[in-house]
C-alpha positions as CSV (number, residue, x, y, z in Angstrom):
1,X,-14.5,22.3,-10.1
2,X,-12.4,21.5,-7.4
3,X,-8.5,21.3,-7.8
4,X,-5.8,19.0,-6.1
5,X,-1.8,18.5,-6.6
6,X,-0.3,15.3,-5.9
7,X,3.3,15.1,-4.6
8,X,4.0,11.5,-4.0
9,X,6.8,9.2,-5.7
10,X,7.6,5.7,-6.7
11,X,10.4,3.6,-8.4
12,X,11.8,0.4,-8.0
13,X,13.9,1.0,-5.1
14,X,10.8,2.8,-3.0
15,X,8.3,0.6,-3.8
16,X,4.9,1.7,-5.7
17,X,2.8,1.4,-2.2
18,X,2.7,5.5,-2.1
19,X,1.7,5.9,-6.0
20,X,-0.7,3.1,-5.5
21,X,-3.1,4.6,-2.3
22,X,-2.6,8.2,-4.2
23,X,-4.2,7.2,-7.5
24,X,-6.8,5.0,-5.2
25,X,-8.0,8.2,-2.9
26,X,-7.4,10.5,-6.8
27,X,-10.1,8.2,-8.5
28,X,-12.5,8.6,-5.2
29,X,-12.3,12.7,-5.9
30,X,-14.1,12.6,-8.7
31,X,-15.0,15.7,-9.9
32,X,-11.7,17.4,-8.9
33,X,-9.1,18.5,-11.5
34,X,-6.0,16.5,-10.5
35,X,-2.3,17.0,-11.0
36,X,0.7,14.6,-9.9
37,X,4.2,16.0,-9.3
38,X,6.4,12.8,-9.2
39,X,10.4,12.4,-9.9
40,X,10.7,9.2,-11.0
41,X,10.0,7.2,-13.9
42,X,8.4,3.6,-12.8
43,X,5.8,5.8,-10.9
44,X,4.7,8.6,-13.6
45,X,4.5,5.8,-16.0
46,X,1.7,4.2,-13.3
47,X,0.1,7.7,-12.6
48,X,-0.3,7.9,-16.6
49,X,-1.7,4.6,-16.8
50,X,-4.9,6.7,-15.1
51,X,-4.6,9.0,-17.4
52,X,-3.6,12.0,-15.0
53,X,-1.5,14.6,-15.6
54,X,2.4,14.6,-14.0
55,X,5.0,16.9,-14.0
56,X,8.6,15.3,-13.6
57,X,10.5,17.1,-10.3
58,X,14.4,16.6,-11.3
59,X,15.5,13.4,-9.6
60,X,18.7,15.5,-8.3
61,X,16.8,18.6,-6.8
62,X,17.0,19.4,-2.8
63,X,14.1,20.4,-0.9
64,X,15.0,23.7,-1.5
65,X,14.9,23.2,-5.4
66,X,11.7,20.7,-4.6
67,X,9.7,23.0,-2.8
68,X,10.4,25.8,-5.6
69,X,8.9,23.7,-7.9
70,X,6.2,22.9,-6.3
71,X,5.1,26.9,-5.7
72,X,5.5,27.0,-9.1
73,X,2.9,24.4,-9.8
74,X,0.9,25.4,-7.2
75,X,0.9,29.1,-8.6
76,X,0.2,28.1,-12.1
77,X,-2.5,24.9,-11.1
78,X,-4.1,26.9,-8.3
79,X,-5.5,24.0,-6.1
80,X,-7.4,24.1,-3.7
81,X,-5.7,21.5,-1.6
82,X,-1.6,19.8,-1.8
83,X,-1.9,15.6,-0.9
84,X,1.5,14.3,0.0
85,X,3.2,11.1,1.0
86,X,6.8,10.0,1.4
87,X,9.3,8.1,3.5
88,X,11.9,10.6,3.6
89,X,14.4,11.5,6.3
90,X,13.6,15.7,5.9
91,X,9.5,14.9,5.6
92,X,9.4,17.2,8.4
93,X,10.9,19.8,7.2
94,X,9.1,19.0,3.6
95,X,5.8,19.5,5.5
96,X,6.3,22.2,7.1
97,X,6.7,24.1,3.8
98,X,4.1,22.7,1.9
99,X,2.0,24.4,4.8
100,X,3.2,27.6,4.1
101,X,2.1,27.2,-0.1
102,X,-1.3,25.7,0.5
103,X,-3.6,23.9,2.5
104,X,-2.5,20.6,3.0
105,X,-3.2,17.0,3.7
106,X,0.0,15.1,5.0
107,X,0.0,11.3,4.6
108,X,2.9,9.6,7.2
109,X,2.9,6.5,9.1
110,X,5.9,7.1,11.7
111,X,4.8,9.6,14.2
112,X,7.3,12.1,16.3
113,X,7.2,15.1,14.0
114,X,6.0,18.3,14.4
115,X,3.0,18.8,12.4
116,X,1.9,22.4,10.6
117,X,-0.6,21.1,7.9
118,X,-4.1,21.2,7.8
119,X,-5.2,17.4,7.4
120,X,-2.9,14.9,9.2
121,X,-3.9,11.0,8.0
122,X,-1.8,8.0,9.7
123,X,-3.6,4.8,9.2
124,X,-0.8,3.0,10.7
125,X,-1.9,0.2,13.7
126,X,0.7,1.3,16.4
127,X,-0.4,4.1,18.7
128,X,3.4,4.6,19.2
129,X,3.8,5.7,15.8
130,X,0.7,7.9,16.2
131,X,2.4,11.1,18.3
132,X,3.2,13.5,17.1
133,X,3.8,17.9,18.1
134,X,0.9,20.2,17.0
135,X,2.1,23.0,16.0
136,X,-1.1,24.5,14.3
137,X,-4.5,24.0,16.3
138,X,-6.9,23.7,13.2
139,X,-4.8,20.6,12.0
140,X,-7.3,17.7,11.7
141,X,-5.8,13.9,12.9
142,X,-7.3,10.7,11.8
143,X,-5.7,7.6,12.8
144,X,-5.9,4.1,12.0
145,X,-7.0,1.7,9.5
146,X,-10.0,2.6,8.8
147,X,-8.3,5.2,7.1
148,X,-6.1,3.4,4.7
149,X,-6.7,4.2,1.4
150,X,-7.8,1.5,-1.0
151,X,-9.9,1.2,-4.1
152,X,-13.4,1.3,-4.0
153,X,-13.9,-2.5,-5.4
154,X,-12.0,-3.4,-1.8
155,X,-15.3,-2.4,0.1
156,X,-17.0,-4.0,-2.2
157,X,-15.3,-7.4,-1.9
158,X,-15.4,-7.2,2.2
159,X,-19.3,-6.9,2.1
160,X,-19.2,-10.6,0.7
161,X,-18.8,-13.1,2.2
162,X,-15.0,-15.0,2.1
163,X,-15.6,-19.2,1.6
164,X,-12.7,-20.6,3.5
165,X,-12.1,-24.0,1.8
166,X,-11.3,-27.1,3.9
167,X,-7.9,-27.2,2.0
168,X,-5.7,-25.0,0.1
169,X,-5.5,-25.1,-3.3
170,X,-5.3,-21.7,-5.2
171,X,-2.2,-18.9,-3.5
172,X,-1.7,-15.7,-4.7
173,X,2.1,-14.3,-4.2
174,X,1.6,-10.8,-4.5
175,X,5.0,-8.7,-3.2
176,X,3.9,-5.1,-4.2
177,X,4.8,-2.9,-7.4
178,X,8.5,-3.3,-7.1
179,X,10.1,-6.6,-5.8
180,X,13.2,-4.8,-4.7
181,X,14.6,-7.9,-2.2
182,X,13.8,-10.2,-4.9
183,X,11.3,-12.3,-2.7
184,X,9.3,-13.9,-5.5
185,X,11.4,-16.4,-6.5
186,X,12.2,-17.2,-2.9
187,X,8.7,-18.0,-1.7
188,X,8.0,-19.8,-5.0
189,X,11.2,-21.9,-4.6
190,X,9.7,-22.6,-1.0
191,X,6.4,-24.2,-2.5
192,X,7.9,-25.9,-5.3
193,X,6.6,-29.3,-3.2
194,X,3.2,-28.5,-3.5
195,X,2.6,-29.1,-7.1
196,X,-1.3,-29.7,-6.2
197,X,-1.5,-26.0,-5.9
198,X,-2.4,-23.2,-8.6
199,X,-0.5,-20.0,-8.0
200,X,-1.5,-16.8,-9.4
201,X,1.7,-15.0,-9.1
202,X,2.0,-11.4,-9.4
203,X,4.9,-9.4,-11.5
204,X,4.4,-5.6,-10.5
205,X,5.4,-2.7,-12.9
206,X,8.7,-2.2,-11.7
207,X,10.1,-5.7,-11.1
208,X,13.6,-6.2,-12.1
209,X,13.6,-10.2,-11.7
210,X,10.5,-10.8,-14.1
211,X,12.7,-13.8,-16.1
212,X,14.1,-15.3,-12.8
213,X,11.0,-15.2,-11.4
214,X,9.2,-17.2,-14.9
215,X,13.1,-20.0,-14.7
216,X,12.0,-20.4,-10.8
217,X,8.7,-21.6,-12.0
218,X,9.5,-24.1,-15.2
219,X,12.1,-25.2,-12.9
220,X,9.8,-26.5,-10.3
221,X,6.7,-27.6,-12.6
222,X,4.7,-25.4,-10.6
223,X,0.9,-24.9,-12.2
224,X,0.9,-21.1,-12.2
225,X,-0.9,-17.8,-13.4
226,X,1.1,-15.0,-14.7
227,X,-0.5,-11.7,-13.4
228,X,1.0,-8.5,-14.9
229,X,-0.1,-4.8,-15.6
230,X,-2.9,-5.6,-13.2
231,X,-3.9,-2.3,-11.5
232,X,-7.3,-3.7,-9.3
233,X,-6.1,-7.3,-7.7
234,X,-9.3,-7.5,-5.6
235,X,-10.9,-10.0,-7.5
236,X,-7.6,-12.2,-7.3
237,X,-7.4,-11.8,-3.8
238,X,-11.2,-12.9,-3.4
239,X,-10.5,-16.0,-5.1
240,X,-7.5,-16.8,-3.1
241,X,-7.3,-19.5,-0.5
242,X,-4.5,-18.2,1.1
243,X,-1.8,-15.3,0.3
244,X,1.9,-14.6,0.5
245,X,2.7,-10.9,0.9
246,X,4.8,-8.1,2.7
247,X,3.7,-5.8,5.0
248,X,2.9,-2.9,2.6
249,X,-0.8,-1.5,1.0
250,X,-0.8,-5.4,0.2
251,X,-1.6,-6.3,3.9
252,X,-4.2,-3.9,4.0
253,X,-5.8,-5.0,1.2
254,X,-5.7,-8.6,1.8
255,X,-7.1,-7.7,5.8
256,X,-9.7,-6.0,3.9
257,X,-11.2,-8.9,2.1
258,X,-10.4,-11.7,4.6
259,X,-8.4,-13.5,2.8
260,X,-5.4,-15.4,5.4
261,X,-1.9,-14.5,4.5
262,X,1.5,-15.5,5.5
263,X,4.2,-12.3,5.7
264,X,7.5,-11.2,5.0
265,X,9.0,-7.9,6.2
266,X,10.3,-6.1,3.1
267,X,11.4,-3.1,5.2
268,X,12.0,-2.9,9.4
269,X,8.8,-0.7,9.5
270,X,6.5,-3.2,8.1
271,X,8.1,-5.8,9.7
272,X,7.1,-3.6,13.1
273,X,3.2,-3.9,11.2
274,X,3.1,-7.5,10.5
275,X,4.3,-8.1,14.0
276,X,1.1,-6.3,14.9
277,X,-1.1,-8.3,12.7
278,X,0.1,-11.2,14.0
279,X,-1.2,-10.6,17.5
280,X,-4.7,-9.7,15.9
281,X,-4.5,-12.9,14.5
282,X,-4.8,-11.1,11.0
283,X,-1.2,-13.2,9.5
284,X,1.3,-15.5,9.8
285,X,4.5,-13.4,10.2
286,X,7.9,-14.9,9.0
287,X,10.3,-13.2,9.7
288,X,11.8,-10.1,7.9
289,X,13.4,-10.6,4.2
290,X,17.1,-10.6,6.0
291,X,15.8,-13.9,7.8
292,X,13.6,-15.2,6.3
293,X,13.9,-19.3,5.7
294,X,12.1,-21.0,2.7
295,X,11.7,-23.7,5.5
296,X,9.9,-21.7,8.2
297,X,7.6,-21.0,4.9
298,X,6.5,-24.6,3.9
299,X,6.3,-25.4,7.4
300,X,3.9,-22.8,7.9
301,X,1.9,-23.0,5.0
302,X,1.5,-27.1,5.5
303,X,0.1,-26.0,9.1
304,X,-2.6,-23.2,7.3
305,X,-3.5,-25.5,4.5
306,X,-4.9,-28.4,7.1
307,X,-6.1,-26.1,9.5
308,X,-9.8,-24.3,8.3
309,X,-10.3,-23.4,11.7
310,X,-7.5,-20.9,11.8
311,X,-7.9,-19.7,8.1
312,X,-11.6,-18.6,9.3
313,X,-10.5,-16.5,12.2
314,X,-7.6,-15.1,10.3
315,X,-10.0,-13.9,7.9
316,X,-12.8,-12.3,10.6
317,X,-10.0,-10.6,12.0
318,X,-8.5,-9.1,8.9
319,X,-12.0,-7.9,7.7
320,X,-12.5,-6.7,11.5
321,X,-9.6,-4.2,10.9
322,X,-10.0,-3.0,7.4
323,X,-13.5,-2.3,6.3
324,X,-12.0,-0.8,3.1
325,X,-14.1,2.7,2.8
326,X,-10.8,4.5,4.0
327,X,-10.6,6.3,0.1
328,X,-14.4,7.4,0.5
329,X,-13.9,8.5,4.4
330,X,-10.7,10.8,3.1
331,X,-12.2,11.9,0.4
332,X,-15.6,13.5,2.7
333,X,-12.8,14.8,4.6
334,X,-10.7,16.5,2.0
335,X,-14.5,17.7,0.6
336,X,-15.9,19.4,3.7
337,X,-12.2,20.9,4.5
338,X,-11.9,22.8,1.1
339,X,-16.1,24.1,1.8
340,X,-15.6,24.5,5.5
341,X,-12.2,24.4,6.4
342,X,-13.2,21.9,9.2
């Protein structure tokens, strides 16, 4: 049996995003033997939730206390391959290490670092954030969103085929794991006019605003669905007429299916990404969450909710870009590195 350590982390303040695509491309490795090294608490408790094993890295340590750890784990686990991804200002640095414990598969989405590892996977959609310095020759790249890693029911949903309605009547709001810039109640606030409408509103395992977001809803008699502890929303994004959503895995998944979206920038890099799907003709992008107007939002969604035509080529688009077999592709990968070390 095949072995594999996980170094990935998730909270409220990060997001869940990296957790998320980590236990998605963990349940495509099927028959490998899988431990998680995490540090904080909203994001073991998901990894558990899969039933894998985690080990808690000390929220406090430094990289050089982090990377001490993970020999240690690496020394008693004996993997055959260390999966990581992170936002982190020394991820450079961090990946460099890791190079030097095991062989390694580096997950980043900026670009313009110097790369050491073995398996180097950016499924970003800028080829600006796709450069980076090769310092080791047998490194294998794979870029772009074919790449992204979702869960297998995703490819399954994009092989059917998305009805586009003539109007819109059921929205999913969906903000991630961890609605750190409190957008929920904002966009439902914005649609509190449309009380036609049935919203299936998601509440990830680390929001903080769960009560505002249920007073925002009784306030504005809005028909709604509660979705919570929900850890496969494919099926909720099939049924879906039309979706509100950051920039995050979320986009991804929602391109994946073909269901039309309009977007909010949660952070300046997915703000970068919506700004790209937009010109695909994959979203509606409006604005970042610094400026983003409840009245650019109704406007927008009145426009979408008339208009079939545009919902139909948002949707061909989305599903043009994301085929959702990136967890299978990486897995192969991962596979025939470990036999072959190609």
């Amino acid at each position: 049996m095949y072995k594999a350590i996980f170094r990935v982390d998730g909270s409220y303040e990060l997001g869940m995003g990296d957790i998320v695509s980590c236990i998605n491309l963990a349940l495509e490795l099927k028959d490998f033997d899988i431990l998680f090294l995490s540090k904080y608490d909203e994001g073991i408790d998901k990894i558990k939730e899969f039933g894998y094993k985690v080990e808690k890295i000390p929220e406090d340590f430094d990289l050089e206390q982090e990377i001490a750890f993970i020999k240690k784990s690496n020394e008693r686990f004996n993997p055959n391959i260390i999966i990581t991804e992170h936002i982190r200002q020394d991820y450079e640095e961090f990946c460099k290490r890791l190079s030097k414990i095991n062989k390694t598969l580096v997950i980043d989405f900026f670009g313009n670092i110097e790369i050491y590892n073995d398996i180097l996977l950016n499924w970003n959609i800028s080829e600006e954030n796709q450069i980076y310095t090769k310092k080791n020759l047998s490194t294998n790249y794979y870029f772009g969103p074919k790449y992204v890693l979702l869960k297998e029911s995703f490819a399954n949903y994009h092989n059917l085929t998305k009805s586009i309605k003539d109007k819109v009547k059921k929205v999913l709001i969906s903000v991630g794991g961890g609605d750190v810039r409190n957008l929920t109640p904002k966009i439902i606030d914005a649609l509190k006019e449309f009380k036609e409408l049935e919203l299936d509103v998601v509440v990830g395992s680390a929001f903080k605003n769960r009560n505002e977001i249920l007073k925002t809803l009784e306030k504005n008699k809005l028909n709604y669905n509660l979705i919570e502890t929900k850890n496969d929303l494919s099926k909720e994004i099939y049924d879906a007429d039309l979706a509100i959503s950051p920039g995050g895995l979320n986009a991804f998944q929602l391109s994946s299916i073909g269901t039309p979206f309009l977007a909010i920038g949660a952070t300046a890099w997915e703000t970068e990404r919506l700004k790209k799907m937009q010109e695909l003709g994959i979203c509606k992008f409006m604005g970042n969450f610094e400026n983003f107007k409840k009245e650019t939002l109704c406007e927008n969604f009145k426009y979408l909710s008339d208009n079939k035509k545009e919902r139909e080529k948002m949707s061909l688009n989305g599903k043009k870009l994301v085929d959702g077999k990136g967890s299978i592709r990486v897995s192969e990968i991962i596979i025939n590195k470990i036999k072959n070390g190609n």
